[in-house]
N, C-alpha and C positions, 0 to 999 in steps of 0.2 A: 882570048876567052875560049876559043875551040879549043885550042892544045890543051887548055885546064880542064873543060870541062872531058878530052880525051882520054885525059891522066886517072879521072876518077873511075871509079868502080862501078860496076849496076847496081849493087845497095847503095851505094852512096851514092849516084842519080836520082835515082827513086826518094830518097830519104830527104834530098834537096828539093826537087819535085814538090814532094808533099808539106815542106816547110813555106814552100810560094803559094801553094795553096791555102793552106790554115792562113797565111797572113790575107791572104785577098779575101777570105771568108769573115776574119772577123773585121778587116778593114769595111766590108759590106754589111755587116753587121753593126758594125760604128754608124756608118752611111743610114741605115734602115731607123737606127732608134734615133739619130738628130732629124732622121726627115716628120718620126711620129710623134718628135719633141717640136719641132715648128709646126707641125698640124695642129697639135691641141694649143698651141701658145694662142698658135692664128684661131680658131674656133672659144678661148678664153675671151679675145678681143672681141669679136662676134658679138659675145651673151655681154660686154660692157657697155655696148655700143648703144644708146637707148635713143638715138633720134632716127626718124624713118631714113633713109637712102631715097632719092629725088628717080633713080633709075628704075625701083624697082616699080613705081606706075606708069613709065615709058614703055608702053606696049603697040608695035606696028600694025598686032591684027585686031586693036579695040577700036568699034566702028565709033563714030562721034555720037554725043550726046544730043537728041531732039529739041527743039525748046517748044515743040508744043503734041502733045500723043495723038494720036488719029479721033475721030469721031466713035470709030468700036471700039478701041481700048478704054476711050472712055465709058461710055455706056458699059463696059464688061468691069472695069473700077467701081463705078455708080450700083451694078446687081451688087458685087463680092462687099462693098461695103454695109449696103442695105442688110444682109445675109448675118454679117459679124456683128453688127447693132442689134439684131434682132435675139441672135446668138447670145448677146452678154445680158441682156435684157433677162431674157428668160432663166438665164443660168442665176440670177440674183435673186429670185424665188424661189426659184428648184434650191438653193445652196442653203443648208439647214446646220453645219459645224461651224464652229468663228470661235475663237481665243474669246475666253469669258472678260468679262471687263472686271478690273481688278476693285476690290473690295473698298477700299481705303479713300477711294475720291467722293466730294460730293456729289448729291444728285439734284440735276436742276428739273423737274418738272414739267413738260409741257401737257395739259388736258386738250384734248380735240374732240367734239362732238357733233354727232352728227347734224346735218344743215335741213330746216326746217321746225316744224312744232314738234314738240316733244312732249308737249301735257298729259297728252294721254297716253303716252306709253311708258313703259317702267323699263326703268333700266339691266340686265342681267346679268351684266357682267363686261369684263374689258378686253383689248388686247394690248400688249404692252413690246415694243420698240423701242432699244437701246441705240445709242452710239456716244463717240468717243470724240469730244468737241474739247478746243482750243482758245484759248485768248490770249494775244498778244503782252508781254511786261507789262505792267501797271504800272506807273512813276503814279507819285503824291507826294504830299508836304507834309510831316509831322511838326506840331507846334506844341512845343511845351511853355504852357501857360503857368508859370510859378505867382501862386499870390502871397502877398504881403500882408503880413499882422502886425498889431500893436497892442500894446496893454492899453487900458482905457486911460492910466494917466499919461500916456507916451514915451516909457523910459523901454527903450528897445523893442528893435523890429526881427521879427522872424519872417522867415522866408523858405519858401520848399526846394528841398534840393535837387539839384539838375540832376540826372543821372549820369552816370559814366557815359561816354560817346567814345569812339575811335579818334578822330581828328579834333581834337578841343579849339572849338571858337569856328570850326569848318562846317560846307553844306553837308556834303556824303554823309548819310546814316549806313550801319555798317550793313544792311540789306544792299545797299548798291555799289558800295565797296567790294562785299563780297559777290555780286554777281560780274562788276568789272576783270575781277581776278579770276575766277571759274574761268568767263569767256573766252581771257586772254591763254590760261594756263593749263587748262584741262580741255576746252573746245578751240583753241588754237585760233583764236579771231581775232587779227590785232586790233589798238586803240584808235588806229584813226579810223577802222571799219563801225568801231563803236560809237565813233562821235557822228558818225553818217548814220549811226540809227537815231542818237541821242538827237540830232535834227528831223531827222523824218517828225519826232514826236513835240516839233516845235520846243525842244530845249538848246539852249545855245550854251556850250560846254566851249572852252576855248582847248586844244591838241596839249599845252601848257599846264593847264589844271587838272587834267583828267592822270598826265604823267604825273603830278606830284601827289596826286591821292593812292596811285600804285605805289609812290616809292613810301610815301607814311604809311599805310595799310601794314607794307612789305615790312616795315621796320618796327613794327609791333611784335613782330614772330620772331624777332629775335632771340628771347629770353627763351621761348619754347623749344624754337631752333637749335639752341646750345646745348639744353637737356638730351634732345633728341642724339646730336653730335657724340655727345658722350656715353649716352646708353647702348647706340648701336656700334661706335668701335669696341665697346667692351663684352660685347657675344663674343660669344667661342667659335662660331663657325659663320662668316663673312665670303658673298660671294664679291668679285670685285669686275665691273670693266671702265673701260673711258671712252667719252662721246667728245668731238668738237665742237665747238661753240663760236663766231665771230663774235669778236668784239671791236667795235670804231675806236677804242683808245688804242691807236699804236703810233708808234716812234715814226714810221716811215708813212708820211704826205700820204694825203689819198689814199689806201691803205687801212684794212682792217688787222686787227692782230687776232692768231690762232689760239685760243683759247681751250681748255679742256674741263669738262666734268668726269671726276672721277665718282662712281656710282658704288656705294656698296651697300649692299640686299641682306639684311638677316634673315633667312629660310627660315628658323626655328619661331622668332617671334613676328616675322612678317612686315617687317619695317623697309623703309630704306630711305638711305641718305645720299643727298645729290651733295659734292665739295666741288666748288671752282677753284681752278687752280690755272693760273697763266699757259702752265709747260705741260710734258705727258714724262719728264725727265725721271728718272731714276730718284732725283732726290726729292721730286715730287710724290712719290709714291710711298718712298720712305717715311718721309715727313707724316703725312697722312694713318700710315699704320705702326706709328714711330711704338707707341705701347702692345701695339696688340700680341695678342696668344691666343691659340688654338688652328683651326682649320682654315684655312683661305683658299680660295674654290676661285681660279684666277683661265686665262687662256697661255699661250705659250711666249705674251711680248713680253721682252725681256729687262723692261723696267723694273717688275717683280721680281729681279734673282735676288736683288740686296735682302727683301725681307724675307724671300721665300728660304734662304741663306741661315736664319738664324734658327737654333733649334728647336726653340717655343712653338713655331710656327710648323705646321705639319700642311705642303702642297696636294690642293686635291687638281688637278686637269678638269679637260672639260672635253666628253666623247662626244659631242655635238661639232664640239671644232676640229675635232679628228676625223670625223665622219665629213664633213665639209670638204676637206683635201681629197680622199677617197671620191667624193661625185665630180670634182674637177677633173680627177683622173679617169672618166670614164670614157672620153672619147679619145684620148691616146694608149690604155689599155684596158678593153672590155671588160676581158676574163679576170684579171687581179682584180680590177677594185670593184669590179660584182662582189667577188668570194669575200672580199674586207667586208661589204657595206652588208650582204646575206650576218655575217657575223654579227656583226654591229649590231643591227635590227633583231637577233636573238635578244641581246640585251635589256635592248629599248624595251623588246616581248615581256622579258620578266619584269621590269620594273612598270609596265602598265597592268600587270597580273595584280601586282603587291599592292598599287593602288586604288584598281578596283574592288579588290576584296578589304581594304580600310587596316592592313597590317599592323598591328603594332610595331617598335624598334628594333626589337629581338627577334621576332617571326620574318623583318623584313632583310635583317644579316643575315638569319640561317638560310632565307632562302635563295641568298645570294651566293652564300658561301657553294651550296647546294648544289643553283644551276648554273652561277654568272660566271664562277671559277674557272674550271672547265673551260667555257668558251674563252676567255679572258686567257688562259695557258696554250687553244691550239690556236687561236688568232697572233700570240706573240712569237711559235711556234714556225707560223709561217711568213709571218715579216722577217723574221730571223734567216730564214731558208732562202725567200726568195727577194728579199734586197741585193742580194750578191751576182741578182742574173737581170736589173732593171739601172739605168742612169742615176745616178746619182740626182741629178739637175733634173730629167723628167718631172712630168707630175706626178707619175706613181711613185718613183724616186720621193720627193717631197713630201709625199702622203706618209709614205712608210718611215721616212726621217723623222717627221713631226711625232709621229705615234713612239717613236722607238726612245727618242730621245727623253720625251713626257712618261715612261711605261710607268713606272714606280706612281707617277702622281695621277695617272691614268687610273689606277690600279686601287689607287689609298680609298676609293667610296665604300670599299668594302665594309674599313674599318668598324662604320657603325652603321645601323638601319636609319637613322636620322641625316645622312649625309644624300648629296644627289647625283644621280649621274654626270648631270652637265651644268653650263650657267645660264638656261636658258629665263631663270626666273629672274636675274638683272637685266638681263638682253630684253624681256618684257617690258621692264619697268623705266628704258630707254626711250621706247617706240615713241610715246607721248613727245619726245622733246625734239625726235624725231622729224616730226609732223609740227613742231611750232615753227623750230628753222624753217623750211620751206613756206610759211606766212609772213612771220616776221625781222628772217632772214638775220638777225642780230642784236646783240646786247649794246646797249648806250656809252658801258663804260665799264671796266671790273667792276666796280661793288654792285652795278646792277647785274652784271651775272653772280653774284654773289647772292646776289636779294632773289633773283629768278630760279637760284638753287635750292633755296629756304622753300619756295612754295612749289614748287618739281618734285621736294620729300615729302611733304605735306600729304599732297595731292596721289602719286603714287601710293603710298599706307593706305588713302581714302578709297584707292581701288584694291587692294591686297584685301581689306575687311570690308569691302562691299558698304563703303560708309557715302552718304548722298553728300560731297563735297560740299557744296552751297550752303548747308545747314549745319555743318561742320563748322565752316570758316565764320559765317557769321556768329555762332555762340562764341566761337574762341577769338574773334575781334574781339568783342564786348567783356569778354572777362580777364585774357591774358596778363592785363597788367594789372586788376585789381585781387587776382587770383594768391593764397599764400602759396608764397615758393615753395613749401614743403609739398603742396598738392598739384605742380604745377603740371606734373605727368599724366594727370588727369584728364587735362585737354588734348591728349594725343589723339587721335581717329580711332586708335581699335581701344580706348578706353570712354569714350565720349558714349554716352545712353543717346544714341537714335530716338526721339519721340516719334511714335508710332499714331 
């Protein structure tokens, strides 16, 4: 090795020299970005982590807990609390603004007069104190008393006719059908929490009956359901995600099976439809938008290539989910996905512009074209630049992969003023089902996640149009089936007249 390296020349020491060097540079350079790619993995794990650490209230310099305070502290508890009683007392006189009480409810009256004779003095006038008082559900018994006629010679009898009901020949009237269903599907309460109220109030409901008047109830909305089905895959612009669902029918003992809601949200009329489907599988997805045409407002899983593939179908992205990857990347590189998410948040900027000032379609493309362009060119601009100097595998690596790969579909909201940046209006209309799972933890069976998807569309519409579900649900128990099918879209939520 000496005799070789004696043979060489000074430039060519030098030149060798500086080739051990570059390679030991970038070799630490390799070293540097896997150490601030296992920093952020390990600080990802961190923010997943949601149950306390037992260590971190093991503390040697925390003195022990008293179990009973000195004679001062107490006396100095006994002033400070006197003080705050006295406090809130006084501030409930003094306090003269309060949220008016809304118009629409009844008013019950109470008169109070003052205590002794009153004969001889005349009255002058009054003061008058409001509030805002409650009663518990009211259970009762409706009885329809049908009488029977006859002609005076006796040749046939007439009789009045029963009205429509929900369940034929059953007890539930459709008031407490539909408050069972609210409870469960829009306040998240399971049924056997409902039957520990239905006792409280000395009604004995068996766990048994209560499920089968969900699953009759459920299966009235069917016909309406199906309208709905098909009115909303045939909008032109569909946003789409999928939630999981357990379900106890599966193949393997013990064992629940993973089940999925695919959710798609029409923007333009404000609908949306919950579909159960078994899988999250590509030909689940397919199946589902097997007709559709126009825009589809999806995230980047790749279920969606088959349809997003066909040319009818025009991919919008979703900068909330790109924006997403960018905050993950902020504890393995500060300065890049600040400069991404600064960018981003221009965006976000105009598009809460466009909607505080109530845009029209056209005014809300030009003003995209205007200012969102632009940022939308040097944000590509510099993912383009500076992917080639970040890991691949990183998180900013990832961030930029996701965006870069998405750009075109990132890009397509421009197209029209009526389209959205992101999908955060299905990812809304999620949350509800959200928050049932952690009550009820899972469906009975497929067709009961099937039946709990019917009223998850329902139910979401009835929050899209600000519609009082309860009053909602029980009109349209009571007419659904006797309603003509030509009118049956009538009992949708944002067509349904609210009585006021």
């Amino acid at each position: 090795m000496q005799t070789a390296l004696e043979e060489l020349s000074k430039d060519e020491l030098i030149a060798a020299f500086r080739r051990l060097e570059h390679e030991k540079d970038q070799q630490a350079q390799a070293q540097k970005q896997e150490i601030d790619l296992l920093r952020a993995q390990l600080e990802k794990l961190r923010r997943m982590q949601f149950g306390q650490k037992r260590e971190r209230f093991i503390d040697p310099l925390q003195q022990a807990l008293p179990f009973e305070a000195p004679a001062e502290e107490k006396q100095q508890q006994k002033e400070a609390l006197e003080q705050q009683i006295t406090y809130v007392r006084k501030r409930q006189f003094i306090q003269k603004l309060r949220a008016a009480l809304p118009a629409h409810l009844p008013v019950e009256t109470v008169e109070i007069y003052p205590q002794g004779d009153l004969s001889e003095m005349v009255c002058i006038g009054s003061d008058i104190t409001e509030e805002l008082d409650c009663e518990p559900a009211r259970f009762f018994i409706r009885r329809y008393v049908r009488y029977k006629y006859t002609s005076k010679d006796g040749q046939g009898v007439k009789t009045g006719d029963l009205p429509e009901r929900v369940i034929d020949k059953g007890i539930p009237g459709a008031g407490l059908l539909a408050s069972i269903l609210v409870d469960k599907y829009a306040d998240h309460l399971p049924l056997y929490r409902q039957k520990q109220r239905f006792a409280r109030e000395n009604i004995p409901i068996a766990s048994s009956t209560i499920e089968g008047w969900t699953r009759q109830a459920l299966e009235r909305l069917e016909p309406l359901y199906k309208c709905l089905e098909e009115d909303t895959k045939a909008q032109g612009y569909l946003q789409l995600d999928e939630s999981p669902i357990k379900v106890l029918d599966s193949d393997k003992k013990g064992a629940a099976h993973q089940g999925w809601y695919w959710v798609c949200h029409a923007p333009l009329e404000k609908t949306v439809l919950f579909v159960y489907h078994p899988s999250r599988s590509k030909e689940a997805a397919a199946g589902i938008l097997k007709n559709f045409k126009g825009y589809l407002q999806t995230d980047g899983y790749a279920s969606y290539k088959q349809t997003i593939a066909r040319k009818e179908v025009i991919h919008l992205a979703c900068w909330a989910h790109a924006r997403r990857y960018f905050e993950q990347a902020l504890t393995g590189d500060k300065a890049r996905a600040t400069h991404a998410l600064n960018l981003i948040g221009q965006l976000y900027a105009i598009e809460r512009k466009a909607t505080e000032e109530s845009l029209p379609a056209d005014q809300v493309k030009e003003l995209r074209m205007e200012r969102s362009l632009p940022v939308i060119n040097e944000l590509g601009k510099w993912i383009f630049t500076e992917s080639k100097h970040v890991l691949p595998k990183s998180p900013i690596g990832e961030a930029m992969n996701y965006a870069r790969n998405l750009w075109d579909s990132l890009s397509a909201y421009l197209y029209d003023g009526n389209l959205l940046i992101d999908n955060n209006g299905v990812e809304n209309a999620i949350r509800p089902l959200a928050l049932g799972r952690k009550n009820y933890l899972f469906a009975g069976s497929h067709e009961a996640a099937k039946r709990a998807g019917m009223i998850y569309s329902f139910f979401a519409s009835c929050k899209k149009h600000n519609v009082n579900p309860y009053l909602w649900l029980k009109y349209a128990l009571l007419n659904v089936m006797s309603i003509n099918h030509k009118n049956i879209r009538s009992l949708y939520p944002q067509n349904w007249k609210q009585p006021v």
